[in-house]
Each structure stands twice: as structure tokens, then as C-alpha cells.
MIDOSE-1310 file (N, C-alpha, C; in nm, 2 decimals, decimal comma, always signed):
residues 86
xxxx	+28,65/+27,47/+6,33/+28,74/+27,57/+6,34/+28,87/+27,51/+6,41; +29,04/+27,53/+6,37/+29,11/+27,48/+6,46/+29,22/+27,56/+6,40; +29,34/+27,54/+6,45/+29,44/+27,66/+6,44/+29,50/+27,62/+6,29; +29,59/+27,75/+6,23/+29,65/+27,73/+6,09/+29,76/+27,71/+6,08
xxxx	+29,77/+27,57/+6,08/+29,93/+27,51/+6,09/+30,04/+27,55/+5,99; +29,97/+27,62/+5,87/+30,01/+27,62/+5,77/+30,13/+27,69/+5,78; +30,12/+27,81/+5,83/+30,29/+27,90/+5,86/+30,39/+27,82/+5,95; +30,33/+27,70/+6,00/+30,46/+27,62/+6,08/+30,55/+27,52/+6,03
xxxx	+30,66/+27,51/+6,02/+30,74/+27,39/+5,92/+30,71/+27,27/+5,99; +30,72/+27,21/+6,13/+30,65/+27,11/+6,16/+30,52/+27,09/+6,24; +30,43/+27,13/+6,09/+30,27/+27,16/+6,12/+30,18/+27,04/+6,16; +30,23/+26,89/+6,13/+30,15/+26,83/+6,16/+30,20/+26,71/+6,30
xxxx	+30,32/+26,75/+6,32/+30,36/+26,74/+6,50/+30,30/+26,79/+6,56; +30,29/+26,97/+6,54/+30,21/+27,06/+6,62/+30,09/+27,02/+6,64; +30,01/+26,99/+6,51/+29,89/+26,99/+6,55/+29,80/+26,86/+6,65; +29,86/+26,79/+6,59/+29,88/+26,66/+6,70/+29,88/+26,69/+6,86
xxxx	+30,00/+26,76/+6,89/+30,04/+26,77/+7,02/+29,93/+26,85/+7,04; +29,91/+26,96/+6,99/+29,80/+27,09/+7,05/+29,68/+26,97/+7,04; +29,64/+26,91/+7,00/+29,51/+26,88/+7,00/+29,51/+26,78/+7,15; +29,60/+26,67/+7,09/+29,62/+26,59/+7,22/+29,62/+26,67/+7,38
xxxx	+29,66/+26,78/+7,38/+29,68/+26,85/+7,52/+29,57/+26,95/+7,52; +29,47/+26,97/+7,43/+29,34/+27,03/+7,43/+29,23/+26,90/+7,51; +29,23/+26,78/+7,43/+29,16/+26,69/+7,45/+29,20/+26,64/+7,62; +29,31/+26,62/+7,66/+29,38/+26,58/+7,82/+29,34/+26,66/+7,88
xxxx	+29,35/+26,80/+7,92/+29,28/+26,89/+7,97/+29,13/+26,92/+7,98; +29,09/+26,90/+7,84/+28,88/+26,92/+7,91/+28,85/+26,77/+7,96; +28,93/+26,66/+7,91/+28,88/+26,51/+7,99/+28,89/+26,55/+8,14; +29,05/+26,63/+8,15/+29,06/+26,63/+8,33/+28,93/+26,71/+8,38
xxxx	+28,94/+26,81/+8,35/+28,87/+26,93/+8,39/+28,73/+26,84/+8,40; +28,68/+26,82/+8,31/+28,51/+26,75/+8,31/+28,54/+26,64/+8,42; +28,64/+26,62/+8,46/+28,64/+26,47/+8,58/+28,63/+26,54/+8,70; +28,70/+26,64/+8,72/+28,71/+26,71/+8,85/+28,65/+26,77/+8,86
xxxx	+28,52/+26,84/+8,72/+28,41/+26,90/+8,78/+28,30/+26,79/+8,82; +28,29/+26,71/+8,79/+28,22/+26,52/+8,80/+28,27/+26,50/+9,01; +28,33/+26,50/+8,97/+28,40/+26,50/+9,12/+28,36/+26,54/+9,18; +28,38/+26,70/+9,18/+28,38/+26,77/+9,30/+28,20/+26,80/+9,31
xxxx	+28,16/+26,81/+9,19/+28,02/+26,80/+9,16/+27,95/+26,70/+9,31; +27,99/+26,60/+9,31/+27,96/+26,47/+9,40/+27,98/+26,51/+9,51; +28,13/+26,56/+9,53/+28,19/+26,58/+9,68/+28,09/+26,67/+9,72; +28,06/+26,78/+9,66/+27,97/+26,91/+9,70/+27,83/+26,89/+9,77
xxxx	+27,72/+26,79/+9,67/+27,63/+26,70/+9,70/+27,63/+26,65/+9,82; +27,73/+26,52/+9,84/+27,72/+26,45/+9,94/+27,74/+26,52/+10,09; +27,83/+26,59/+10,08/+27,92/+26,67/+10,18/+27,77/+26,79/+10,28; +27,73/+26,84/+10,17/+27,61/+26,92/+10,17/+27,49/+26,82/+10,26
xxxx	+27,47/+26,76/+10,24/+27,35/+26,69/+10,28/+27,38/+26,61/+10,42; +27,55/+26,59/+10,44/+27,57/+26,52/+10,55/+27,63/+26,58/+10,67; +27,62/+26,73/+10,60/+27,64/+26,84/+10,72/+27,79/+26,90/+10,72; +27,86/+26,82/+10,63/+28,04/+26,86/+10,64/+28,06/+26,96/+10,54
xxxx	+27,98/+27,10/+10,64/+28,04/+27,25/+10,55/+28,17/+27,22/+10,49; +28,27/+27,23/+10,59/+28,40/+27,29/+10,51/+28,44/+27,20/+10,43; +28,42/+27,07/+10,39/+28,42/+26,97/+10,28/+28,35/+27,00/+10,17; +28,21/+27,05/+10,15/+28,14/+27,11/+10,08/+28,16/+27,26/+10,02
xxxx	+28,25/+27,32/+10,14/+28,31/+27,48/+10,07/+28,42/+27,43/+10,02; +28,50/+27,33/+10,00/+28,63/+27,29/+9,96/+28,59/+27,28/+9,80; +28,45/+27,17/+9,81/+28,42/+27,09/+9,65/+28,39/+27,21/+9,58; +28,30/+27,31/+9,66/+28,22/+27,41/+9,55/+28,36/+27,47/+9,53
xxxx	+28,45/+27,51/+9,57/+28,55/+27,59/+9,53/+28,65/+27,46/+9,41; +28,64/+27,35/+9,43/+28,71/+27,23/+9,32/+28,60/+27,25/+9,19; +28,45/+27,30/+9,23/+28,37/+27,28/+9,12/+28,39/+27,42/+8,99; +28,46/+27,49/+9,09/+28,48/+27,65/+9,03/+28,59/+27,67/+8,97
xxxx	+28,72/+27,61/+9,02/+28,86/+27,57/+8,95/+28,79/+27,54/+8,85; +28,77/+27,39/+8,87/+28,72/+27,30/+8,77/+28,67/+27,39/+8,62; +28,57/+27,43/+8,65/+28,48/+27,56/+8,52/+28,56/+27,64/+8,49; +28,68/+27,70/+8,59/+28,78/+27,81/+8,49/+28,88/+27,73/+8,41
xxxx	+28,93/+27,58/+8,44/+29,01/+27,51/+8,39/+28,97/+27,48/+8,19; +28,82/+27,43/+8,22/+28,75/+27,39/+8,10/+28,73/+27,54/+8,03; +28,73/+27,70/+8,10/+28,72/+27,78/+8,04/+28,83/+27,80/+7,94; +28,94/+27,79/+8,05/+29,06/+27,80/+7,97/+29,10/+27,76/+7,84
xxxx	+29,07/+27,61/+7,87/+29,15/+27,49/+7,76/+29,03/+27,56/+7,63; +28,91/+27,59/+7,64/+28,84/+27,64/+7,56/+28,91/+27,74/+7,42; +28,96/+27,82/+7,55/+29,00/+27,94/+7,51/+29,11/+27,93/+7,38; +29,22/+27,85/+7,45/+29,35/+27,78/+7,41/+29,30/+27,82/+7,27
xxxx	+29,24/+27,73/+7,18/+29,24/+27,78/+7,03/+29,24/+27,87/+7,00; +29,19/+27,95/+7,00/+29,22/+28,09/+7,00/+29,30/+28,12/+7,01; +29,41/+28,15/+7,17/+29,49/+28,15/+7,18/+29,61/+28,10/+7,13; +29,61/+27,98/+7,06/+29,70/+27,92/+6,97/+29,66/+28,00/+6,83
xxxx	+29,56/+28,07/+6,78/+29,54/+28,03/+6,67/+29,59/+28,20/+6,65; +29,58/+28,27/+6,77/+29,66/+28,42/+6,78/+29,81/+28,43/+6,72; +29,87/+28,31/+6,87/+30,01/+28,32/+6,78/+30,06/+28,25/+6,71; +29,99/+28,19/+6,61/+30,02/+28,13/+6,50/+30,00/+28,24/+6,34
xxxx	+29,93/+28,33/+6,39/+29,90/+28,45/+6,27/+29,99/+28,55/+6,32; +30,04/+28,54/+6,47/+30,13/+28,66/+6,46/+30,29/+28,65/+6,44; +30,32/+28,47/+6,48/+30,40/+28,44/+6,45/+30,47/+28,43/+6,24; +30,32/+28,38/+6,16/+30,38/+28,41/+6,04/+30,34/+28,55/+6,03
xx	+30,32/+28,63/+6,07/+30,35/+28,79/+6,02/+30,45/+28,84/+6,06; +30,57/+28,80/+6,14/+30,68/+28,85/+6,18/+30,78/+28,85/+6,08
């Protein structure tokens, strides 16, 4: 499934760029959930609460960020059908 370039005159710039900034985004997101994942762990075990309430709150960003970028197609793929019905 991916969006319908078809109603756009430069459809396959678009699609490129949308993808490329779909793919940059869940790499980051999956790194900083990798991350804070660790920070959380370590932090946890060595007694440094507020280090550990920091990561679980970077591990939760993190999960809404990859929610998001998720979403994105959709959301791209919304106004690309609303934009050729106008």
C-alpha cells in the first residue's frame, strides 16, 4: 500500500521524497527507542531514578514518533485524494 501519486504532476519527485522522509524518521525513532530502551535499563538497576524517568519518558516520545511516521501514509494518502477532488 503507498500513496497515489497519480493526481500529482511531479509524482515521482514526490514520491521519492515522501518515502525517503518516511524511511529517516522510523530509522530515527527505532534508534532513540534502542537508546533510551538502554538508558532506562541501565539507569534502573544503578539506582539513577531521575535518569531512568527521563529514558522511560525518551522511550514513550520515541513510540509516539514511530506512531506517527506510521500514520503519515495515510495521512499523505488523505491529501492526495482530496487534493485531486478539488
Amino acid at each position: 500500500m503507498g500513496p497515489d501519486f497519480g493526481a500529482v504532476a511531479a509524482s515521482v519527485g514526490l514520491a521519492r521524497i515522501v518515502g525517503a522522509l518516511l524511511t529517516v524518521a522510523l530509522i530515527a525513532a527505532v534508534g532513540v527507542l534502542v537508546g533510551c530502551a538502554v538508558t532506562w535499563a541501565i539507569s534502573s538497576t544503578s539506582g539513577s531514578w531521575h535518569t531512568a524517568a527521563r529514558a522511560r519518558t525518551g522511550v514513550l516520545v520515541a513510540l509516539g514518533g514511530a506512531a506517527l511516521t506510521g500514520s503519515a501514509l495515510a495521512w499523505v494518502n488523505w491529501l492526495l485524494h482530496t487534493g485531486a477532488s478539488l
